[in-house]
Structures are given as C-alpha cells and as structure tokens.
C-alpha positions, 0 to 999 in steps of 0.5 A: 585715448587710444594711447592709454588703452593700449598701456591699460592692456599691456600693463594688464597682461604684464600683471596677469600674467605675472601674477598667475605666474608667480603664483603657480610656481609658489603653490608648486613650492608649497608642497617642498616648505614644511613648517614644522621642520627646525629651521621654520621653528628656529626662524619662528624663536629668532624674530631677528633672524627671521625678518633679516631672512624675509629681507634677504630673499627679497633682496634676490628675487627681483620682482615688481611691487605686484609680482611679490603678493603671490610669494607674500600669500604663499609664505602665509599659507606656509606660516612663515612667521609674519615678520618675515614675510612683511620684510620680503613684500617690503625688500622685493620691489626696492632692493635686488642685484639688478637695482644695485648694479645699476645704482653703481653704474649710474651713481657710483659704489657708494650711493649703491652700498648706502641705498641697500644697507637703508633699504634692507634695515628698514625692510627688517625693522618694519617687518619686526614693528608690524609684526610686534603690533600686532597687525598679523591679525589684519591679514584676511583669511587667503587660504584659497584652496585648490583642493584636498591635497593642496596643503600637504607636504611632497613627501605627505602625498600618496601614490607614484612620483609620477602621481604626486608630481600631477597631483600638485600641478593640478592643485597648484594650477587650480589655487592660482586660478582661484587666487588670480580669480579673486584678486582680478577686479583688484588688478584690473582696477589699478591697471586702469588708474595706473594707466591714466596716471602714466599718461598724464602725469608730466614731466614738468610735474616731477621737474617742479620738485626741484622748486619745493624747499628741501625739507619738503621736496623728500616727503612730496617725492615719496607720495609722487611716487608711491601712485605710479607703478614703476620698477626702480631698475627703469627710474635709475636710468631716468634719474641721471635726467631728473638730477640734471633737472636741479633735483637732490640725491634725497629726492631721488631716492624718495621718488625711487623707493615710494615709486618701486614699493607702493603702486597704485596696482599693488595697493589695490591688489593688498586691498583683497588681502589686507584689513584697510588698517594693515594697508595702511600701515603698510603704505606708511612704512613705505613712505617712512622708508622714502623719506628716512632713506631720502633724508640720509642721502641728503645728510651724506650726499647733499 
C-alpha cells in the first residue's frame, strides 16, 4: 500500500508539475503565434502541409502523452488548423529523437528508420481523417482566459517593453492556473488508476503475450498498453527483455506505441476537453496506430 501511495504522489507531482509547466510557457508562446499571418493562412489551404507540420513538431518535442494537452489547448487557442494540432497530440508522446536513438541502439537502424516513418504517416493521416470528419466540433470550448489582454499579439500590447513582458507573464500564469484548476480532478483521477495499475500489473501478465496466437497477440498488446502510463524511451530498454521473453517484434511496437499514446492520466485529462465521442475517436486511432504499425513489423521483421 504505502508503495502505491508513494508512485500515486510522485506520478501526481510529475504531472502537475508538468503540466503547469508547459502550460505557461505556451500562453507566453500565445502572444508570438499570430494566426492571420501567411504562414497560418497558407497552412490552413495546405491541409497536407498542415497535419506533416503538427506531426513534425511533434516529432521534436519530446513530451509525455500528458505533457503534450497543453501545447495541444494552446494551438486551439491560436487556431491552428485542426489537422495539425491532432497529429502533433498523436506524434508527441511516440515519435522524437530520443525514442529513435534508442530504437537504434536497442534494435538497429532499420527498426528506428521503419518505427518513425509509420508513426509520423499515421500521425498525419489521423490528423487529416478527423479533421476531415468533422469532429473539430467535438472539442469543448477551452478559451480559459487569464485576462483581458491574453489574446492579443506581443506586438497588440500597449505600454513599455517592460510592460508588455509583465502583462504577459501575469496572464500566462493566470491561464495556466485556470487551465491546471479545471483539469486537476481529471489529473488526479488518473494518477491514482494509473498508480494502481503500475502496482499490480505483473509482469507474467505481459510474459503471457507471448502465448496468444499472433494474429491476436498486436491487438491485445495495444489495449495492454494503451491503460498505463508509460513513455516509449523507458519500454525500449525493457523491451530487449520482453523480446527474450518469446515476444514478437509486432508486439512490441504495439505495446509501445498504445503505452506511449493513450494513458490512463491522459485519457481522463482529454475527458475535460473532449466530447466523449471525439475521446473516443482518438483512443481509436491510437489503437489503430499500435495495431497497423505492429502488423507491418511482423510483415518485415518477423
């Protein structure tokens, strides 16, 4: 007991933290991201372009599944196109140079260059499907506001530099207040099922994967992993075991890629932003992800 109550606040303070974090420094990056200007506008008539964008930024900013709700709010704010900002939440947690690195260290060149090409293509295809579905108007209204001058541009605000630079801290620290304030239920929620599932889930239970026919093991594998909350540069090492353990490079990446992009934390913090039927188009196309991407190792790696 006292073992899961010490995870329940370590994983709780990594998220608060975390989150509080990455908020405030995109409301401070709010102020610089103008959406009228040519580039949003020219993104916005390239949806293509657009999702590769979300995807790529994603692809470089090495955040947790929870750690990338923030930026993901942020680019709503700004009105970043909707294609773009669901590849970025999709690519974030499962595609990043660390995970790549240590792809290649762990598995070889080859296994890294394939992982990320699958990872970044469904990233953008789910981007562009969702997007193209319609469910942009299953995103709740996330406009928290930290006061009157939060949405202008840096260049919109009036007074000294000095001045401005206060004005926007002051309303980047109120917005994240608000934002971490609304979605804190939501975070603790999950850190305690997170918490409890860490602590009991066995490691006999992922060894048993192994024993499921392999048309199955993928699927299974990705809903194994899509309730915990793990980042794919701590599975990597652990998967060299996990192979030695009889399981199947598909596996793996399912294990991977549904672990990294859906968590339990995660889910029940898009729970306070997401229509129930936009959450579950998302934990769909995570899923979908795992599976397609463990299926084509299989096919080329088996």
């Amino acid at each position: 007991m006292l073992s899961y109550l010490l995870y329940f606040l370590k994983l709780t303070a990594e998220l608060v933290g975390l989150f509080f974090a990455i908020s405030f420094l995109v409301g401070l990056g709010r102020y610089f991201i103008n959406p009228r200007s040519r580039l949003f506008q020219y993104a916005g008539k390239n949806k293509l372009l657009s999702a590769a964008c979300g995807a790529l930024v994603g692809a470089v900013t090495p955040f947790c599944s929870c750690s990338t709700i923030p930026l993901f709010v942020g680019f709503i704010k700004s009105k970043v196109p909707f294609s773009t900002s669901v590849a970025f939440l999709i690519s974030s947690p499962i595609l990043n140079p660390a995970i790549l690195t240590l792809m290649g260290v762990f598995f070889g060149a080859r296994v890294a260059v394939l992982y990320g090409l699958c990872t970044f293509f469904f990233a953008v295809f789910f981007g562009l499907l969702l997007e193209r579905l319609g469910f942009e108007k299953e995103v709740y209204d996330v406009n928290i506001t930290g006061g009157s001058e939060e949405s202008l541009s840096w260049a919109e605000l009036s007074g000294t530099t000095g001045e401005k630079i206060r004005t926007a801290l002051r309303n980047s620290l109120i917005g994240s207040l608000l934002l971490l304030r609304k979605v804190f239920p939501y975070l603790l929620f999950g850190a305690a099922i997170g918490s409890v599932i860490h602590g009991v889930l066995p490691v006999s239970v992922v060894q048993k994967l192994s024993s499921i026919p392999g048309w199955l093991s993928i699927p299974v594998a990705a809903v194994v992993g899509i309730p915990l909350y793990l980042r794919t540069e701590t599975i990597i090492p652990a998967a060299t075991i996990l192979q030695s353990c009889g399981l199947g490079p598909g596996v793996l990446i399912s294990l991977m890629i549904g672990g990294g992009g859906a968590s339990i934390p995660e889910v029940s913090l898009l729970s306070s932003i997401f229509t129930k039927k936009m959450l579950t188009a998302f934990l769909l196309s995570v899923f979908i992800v795992a599976c397609t991407t463990g299926f084509i190792f299989n096919q080329l790696l088996g």
